[in-house]
C-alpha positions as CSV (number, residue, x, y, z in Angstrom):
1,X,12.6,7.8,10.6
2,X,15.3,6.2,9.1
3,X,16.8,3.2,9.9
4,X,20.2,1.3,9.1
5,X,19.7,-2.2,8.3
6,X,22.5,-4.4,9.9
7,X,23.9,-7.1,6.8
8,X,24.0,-10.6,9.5
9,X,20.5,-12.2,9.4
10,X,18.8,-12.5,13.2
11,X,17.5,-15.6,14.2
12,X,14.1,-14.6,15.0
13,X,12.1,-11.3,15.6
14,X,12.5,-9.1,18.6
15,X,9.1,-8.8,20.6
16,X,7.3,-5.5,19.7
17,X,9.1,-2.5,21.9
18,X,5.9,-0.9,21.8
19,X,3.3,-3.8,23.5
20,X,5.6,-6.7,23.6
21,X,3.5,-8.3,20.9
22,X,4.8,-11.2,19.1
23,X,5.6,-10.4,15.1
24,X,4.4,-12.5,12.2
25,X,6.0,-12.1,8.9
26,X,3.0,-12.2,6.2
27,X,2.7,-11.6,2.2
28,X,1.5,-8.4,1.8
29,X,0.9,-9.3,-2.2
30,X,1.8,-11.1,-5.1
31,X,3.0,-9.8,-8.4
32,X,3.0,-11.7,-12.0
33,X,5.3,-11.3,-14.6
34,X,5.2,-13.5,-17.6
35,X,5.2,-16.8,-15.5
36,X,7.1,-15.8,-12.9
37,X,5.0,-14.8,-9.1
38,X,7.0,-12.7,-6.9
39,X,6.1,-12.5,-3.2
40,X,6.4,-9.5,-1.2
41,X,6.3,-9.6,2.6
42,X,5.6,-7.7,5.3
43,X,6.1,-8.2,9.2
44,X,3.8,-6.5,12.2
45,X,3.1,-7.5,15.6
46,X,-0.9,-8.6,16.5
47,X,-1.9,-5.0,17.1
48,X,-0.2,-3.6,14.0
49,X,2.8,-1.8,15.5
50,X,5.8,-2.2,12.8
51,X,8.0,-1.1,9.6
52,X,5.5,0.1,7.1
53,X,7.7,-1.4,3.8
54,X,7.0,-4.5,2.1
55,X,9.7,-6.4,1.3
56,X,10.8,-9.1,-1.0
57,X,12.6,-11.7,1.1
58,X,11.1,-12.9,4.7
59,X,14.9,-12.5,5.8
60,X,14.9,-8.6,4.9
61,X,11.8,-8.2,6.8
62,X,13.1,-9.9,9.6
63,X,16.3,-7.7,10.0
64,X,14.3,-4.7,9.0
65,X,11.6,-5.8,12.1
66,X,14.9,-5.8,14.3
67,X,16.1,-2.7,13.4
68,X,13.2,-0.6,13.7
69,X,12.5,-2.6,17.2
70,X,16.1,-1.3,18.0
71,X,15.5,2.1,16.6
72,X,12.5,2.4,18.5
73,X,13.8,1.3,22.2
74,X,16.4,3.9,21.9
75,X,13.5,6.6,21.5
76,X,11.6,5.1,23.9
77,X,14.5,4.8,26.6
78,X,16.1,8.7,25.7
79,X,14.9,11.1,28.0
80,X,12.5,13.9,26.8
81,X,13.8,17.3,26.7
82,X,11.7,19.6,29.1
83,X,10.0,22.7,27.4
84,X,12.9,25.6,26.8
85,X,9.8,27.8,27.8
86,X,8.6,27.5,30.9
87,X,11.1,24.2,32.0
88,X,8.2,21.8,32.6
89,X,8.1,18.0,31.5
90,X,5.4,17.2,28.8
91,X,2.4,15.6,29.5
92,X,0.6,13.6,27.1
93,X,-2.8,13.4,26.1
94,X,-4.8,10.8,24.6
95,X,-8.1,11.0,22.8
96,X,-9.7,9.0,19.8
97,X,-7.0,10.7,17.3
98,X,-3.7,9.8,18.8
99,X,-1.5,11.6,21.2
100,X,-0.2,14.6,21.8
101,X,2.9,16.1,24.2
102,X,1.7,19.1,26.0
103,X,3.5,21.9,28.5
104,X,1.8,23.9,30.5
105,X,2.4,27.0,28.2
106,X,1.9,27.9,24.9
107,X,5.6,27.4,23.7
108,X,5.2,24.0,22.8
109,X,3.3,21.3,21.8
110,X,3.2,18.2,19.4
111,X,0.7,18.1,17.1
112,X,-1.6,14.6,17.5
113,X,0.0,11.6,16.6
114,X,-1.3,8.0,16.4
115,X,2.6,6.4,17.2
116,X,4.0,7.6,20.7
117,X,7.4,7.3,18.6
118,X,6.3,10.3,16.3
119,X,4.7,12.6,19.2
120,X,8.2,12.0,20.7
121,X,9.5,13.1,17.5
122,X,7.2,15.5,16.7
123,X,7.8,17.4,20.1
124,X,11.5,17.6,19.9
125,X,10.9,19.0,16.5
126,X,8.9,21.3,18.1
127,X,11.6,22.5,20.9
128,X,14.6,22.8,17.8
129,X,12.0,24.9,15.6
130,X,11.2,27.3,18.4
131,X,14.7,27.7,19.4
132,X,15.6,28.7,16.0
133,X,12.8,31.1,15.7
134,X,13.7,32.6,18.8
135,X,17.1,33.2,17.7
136,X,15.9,34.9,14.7
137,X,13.5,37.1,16.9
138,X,16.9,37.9,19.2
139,X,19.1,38.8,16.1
140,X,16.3,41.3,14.8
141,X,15.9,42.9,17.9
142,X,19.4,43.6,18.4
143,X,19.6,44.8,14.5
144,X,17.1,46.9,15.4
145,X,18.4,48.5,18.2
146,X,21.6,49.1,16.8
147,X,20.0,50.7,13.6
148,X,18.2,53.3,16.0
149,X,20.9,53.6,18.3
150,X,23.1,55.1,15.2
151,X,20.1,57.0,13.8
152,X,19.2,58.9,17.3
């Protein structure tokens, strides 16, 4: 997921879109060169929902929390595409590995995810990669019948 990083600095962190947990910015580690320490920081909400980067200034982290919290409402709040297959609305699943987006046919379905952002993801990947392959199918069927059509 890639996320644009606005330039003003925010005056505090955005509550978690995902459980509306308050985020801490934390060094992540230190690093030592000749005499100099560098910190590098990182920024998460109480149940771990956040950017993944570390970063070297508390004020990128902050605007890098931001964006991805902005980033992530907007998946949230888009409507999911129905399955091109059979028209239904996924369902999702939960179990001990993640969760997963499920139709009631076999056209489509999201692999299991731990982040409800990447099932959403992972499902409209799903729908543009089956749509493509079924184009491909449709082209080669009609090459084909043309290609026995002239030979007949």
């Amino acid at each position: 997921m890639s996320i644009n990083i606005p330039d003003e600095t925010p005056k505090k962190a955005t509550d978690c879109p995902l459980c509306g947990g308050n985020p801490e910015i934390h060094v992540t580690k230190h690093v030592y060169s000749s005499n100099h320490r560098k910190d590098y920081f990182g920024i998460s909400c109480p149940n771990g929902h956040g950017p993944a980067e570390d970063g070297v200034s508390r004020e990128f982290m902050l605007k890098r929390w931001n964006a991805w919290a902005a980033k992530t409402t907007s998946i949230l709040s888009s409507p999911i595409r129905p399955c091109p297959f059979c028209g239904h609305m996924p369902h999702v699943e939960a179990n001990d590995l993640g969760l997963m987006l499920d139709c009631e046919c076999d056209g489509t379905s999201s692999k299991t995810v731990s982040d409800p952002i990447n099932a959403i993801e992972v499902w409209e990947r799903g729908i543009e990669r089956r749509k493509r392959l079924n184009a491909d199918v449709e082209f080669l069927n009609g090459t084909i019948a043309r290609a026995s059509e002239k030979g007949a």
